[in-house]
C-alpha positions as CSV (number, residue, x, y, z in Angstrom):
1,X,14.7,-10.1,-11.9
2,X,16.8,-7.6,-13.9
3,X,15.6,-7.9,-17.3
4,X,15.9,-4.6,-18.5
5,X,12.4,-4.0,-19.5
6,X,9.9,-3.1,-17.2
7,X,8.7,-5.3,-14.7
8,X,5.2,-6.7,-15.6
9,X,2.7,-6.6,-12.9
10,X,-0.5,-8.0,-12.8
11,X,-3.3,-7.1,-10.6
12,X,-6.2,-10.3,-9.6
13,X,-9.7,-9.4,-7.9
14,X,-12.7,-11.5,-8.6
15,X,-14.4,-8.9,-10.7
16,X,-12.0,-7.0,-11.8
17,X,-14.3,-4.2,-11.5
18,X,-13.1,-1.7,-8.8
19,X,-9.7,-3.3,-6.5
20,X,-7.7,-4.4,-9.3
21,X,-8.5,-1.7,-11.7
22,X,-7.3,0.9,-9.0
23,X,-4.4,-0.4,-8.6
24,X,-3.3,-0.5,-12.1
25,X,-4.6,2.5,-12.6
26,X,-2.3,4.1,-9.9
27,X,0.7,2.0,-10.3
28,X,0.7,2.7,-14.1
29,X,0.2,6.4,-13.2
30,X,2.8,6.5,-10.6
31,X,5.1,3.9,-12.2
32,X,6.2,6.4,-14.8
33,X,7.0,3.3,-17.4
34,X,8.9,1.1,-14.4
35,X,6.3,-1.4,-15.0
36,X,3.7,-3.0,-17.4
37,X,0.6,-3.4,-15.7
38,X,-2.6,-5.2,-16.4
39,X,-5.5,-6.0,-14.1
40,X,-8.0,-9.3,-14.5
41,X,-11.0,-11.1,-12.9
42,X,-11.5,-14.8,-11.9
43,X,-15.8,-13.8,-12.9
44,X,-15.3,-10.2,-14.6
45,X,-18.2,-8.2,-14.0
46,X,-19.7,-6.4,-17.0
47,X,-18.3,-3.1,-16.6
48,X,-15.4,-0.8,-14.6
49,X,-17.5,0.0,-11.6
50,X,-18.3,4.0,-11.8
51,X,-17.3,4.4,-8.3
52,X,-13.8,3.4,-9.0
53,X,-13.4,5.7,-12.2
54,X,-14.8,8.2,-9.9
55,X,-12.4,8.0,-7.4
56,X,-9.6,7.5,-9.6
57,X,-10.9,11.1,-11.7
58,X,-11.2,12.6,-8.8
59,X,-7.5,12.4,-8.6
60,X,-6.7,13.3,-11.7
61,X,-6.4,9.5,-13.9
62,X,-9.0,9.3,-16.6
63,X,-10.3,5.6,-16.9
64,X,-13.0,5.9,-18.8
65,X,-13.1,3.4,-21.6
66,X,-11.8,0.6,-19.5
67,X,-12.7,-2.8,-19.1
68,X,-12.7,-5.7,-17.0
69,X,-10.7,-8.6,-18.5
70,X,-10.7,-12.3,-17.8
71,X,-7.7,-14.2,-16.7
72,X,-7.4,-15.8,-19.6
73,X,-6.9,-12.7,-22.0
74,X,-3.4,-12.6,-19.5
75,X,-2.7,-16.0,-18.5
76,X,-0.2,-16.3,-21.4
77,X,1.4,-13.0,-21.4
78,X,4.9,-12.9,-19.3
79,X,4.2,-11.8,-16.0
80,X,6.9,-11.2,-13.3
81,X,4.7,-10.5,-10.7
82,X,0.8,-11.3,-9.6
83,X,-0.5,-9.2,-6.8
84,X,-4.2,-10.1,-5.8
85,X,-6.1,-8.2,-3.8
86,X,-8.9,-9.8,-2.8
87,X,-9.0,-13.7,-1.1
88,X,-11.1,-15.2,-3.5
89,X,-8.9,-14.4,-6.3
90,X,-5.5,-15.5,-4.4
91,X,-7.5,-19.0,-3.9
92,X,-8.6,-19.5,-7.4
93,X,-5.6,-17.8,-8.6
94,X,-4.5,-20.0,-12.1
95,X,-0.9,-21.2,-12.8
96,X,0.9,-18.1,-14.7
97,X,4.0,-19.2,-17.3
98,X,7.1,-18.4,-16.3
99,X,6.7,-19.0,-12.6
100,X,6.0,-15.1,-11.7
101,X,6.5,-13.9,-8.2
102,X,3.1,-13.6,-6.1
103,X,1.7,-11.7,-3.1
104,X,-1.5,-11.0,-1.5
105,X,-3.0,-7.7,-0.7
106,X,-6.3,-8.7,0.5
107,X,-8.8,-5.8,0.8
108,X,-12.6,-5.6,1.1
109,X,-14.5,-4.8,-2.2
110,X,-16.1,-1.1,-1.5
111,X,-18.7,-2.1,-4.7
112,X,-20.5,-4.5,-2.4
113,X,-21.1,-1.5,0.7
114,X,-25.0,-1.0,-0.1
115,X,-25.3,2.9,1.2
116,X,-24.4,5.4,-0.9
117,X,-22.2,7.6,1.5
118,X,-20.6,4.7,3.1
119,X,-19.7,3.3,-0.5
120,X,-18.0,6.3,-1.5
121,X,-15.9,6.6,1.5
122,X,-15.3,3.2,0.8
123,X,-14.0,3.5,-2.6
124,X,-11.8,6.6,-1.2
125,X,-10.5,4.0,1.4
126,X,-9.6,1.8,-1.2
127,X,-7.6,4.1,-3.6
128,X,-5.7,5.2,-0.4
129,X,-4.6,1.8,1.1
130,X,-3.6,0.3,-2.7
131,X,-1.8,4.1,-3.0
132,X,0.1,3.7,0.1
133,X,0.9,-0.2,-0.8
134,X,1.9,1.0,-4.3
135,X,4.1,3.8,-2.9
136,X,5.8,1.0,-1.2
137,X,6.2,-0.9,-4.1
138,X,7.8,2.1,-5.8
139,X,10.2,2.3,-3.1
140,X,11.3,-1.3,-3.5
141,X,14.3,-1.8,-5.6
142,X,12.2,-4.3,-7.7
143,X,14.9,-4.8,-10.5
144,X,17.4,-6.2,-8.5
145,X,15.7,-8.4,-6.1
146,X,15.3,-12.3,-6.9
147,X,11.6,-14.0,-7.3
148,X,11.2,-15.1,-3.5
149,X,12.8,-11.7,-2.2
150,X,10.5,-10.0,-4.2
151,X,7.4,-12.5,-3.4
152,X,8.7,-11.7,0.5
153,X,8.8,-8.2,0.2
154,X,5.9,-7.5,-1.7
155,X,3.8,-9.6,0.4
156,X,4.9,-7.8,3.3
157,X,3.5,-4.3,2.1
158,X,0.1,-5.5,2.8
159,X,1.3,-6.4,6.5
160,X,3.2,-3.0,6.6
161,X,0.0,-1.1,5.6
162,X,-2.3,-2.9,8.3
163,X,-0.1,-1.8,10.8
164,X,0.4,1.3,9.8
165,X,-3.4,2.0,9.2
166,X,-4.3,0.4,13.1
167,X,-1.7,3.5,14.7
């Protein structure tokens, strides 16, 4: 995969409202220009939900402004690797040019938990499970590993972290 530019990595969820927006939010934060990141929805909602630009505020990235995007405003931009993170969105997942590297990070959507409390420990839940699976990432030597190493590896962060998180 060594390119010389910085891997592109795009984040699926259904909505593209909350998940997916997280995690490009914190692997463009902590990728310090490693990566190009994007995020899309199979069904965008309307809007970013506020719970997820309040949890990513909250730890200091602004995301205000945002917006959910469809697949197709990215379908035809290079992509090196697809992560989604939710199991609609890896089973209606489209054909991407270029063949990119895929993984699945499955994770329950903390916009559809109906109490108040529980949703915001919910969306604090999320942000620390897609930081922990991005810190991983980070640790990866992502430049010099070929397509299926990289579709193996990154896959198995999501594995790594359930462990990990049933300890």
């Amino acid at each position: 995969m060594t390119t010389g530019r910085p891997l592109a990595v795009l984040f699926l969820c259904t909505g593209n409202s909350a998940r997916s927006q997280i995690a490009e939010a914190l692997l463009t934060t902590r990728g310090r220009g490693r990566f190009r990141v994007g995020s899309a929805g199979t069904r965008p909602a309307a809007q970013v939900n506020p719970g997820a630009v309040q949890i990513l505020a909250e730890h200091g990235i602004d995301w205000t402004g945002r917006r959910p995007k469809t697949i197709d405003e990215v379908q035809h931009e290079p992509w090196d690797l697809v992560i989604t993170v939710c199991d609609n969105a890896k089973e209606t997942c489209p054909v991407f040019p270029g063949h990119p590297a895929f993984a699945h990070w499955g994770m329950p959507d903390p916009a559809d938990v109906a109490d108040d409390v529980a949703r915001a420990r919910a969306f604090r839940d999320t942000l620390l499970v897609l930081g922990r699976r991005i810190d991983l990432l980070l640790a990866l030597p992502v430049e010099k590993l070929e397509q299926r190493a990289l579709e193996l590896r990154v896959g198995g962060i999501a594995v790594t972290g359930q462990a990990e998180a049933a300890k």
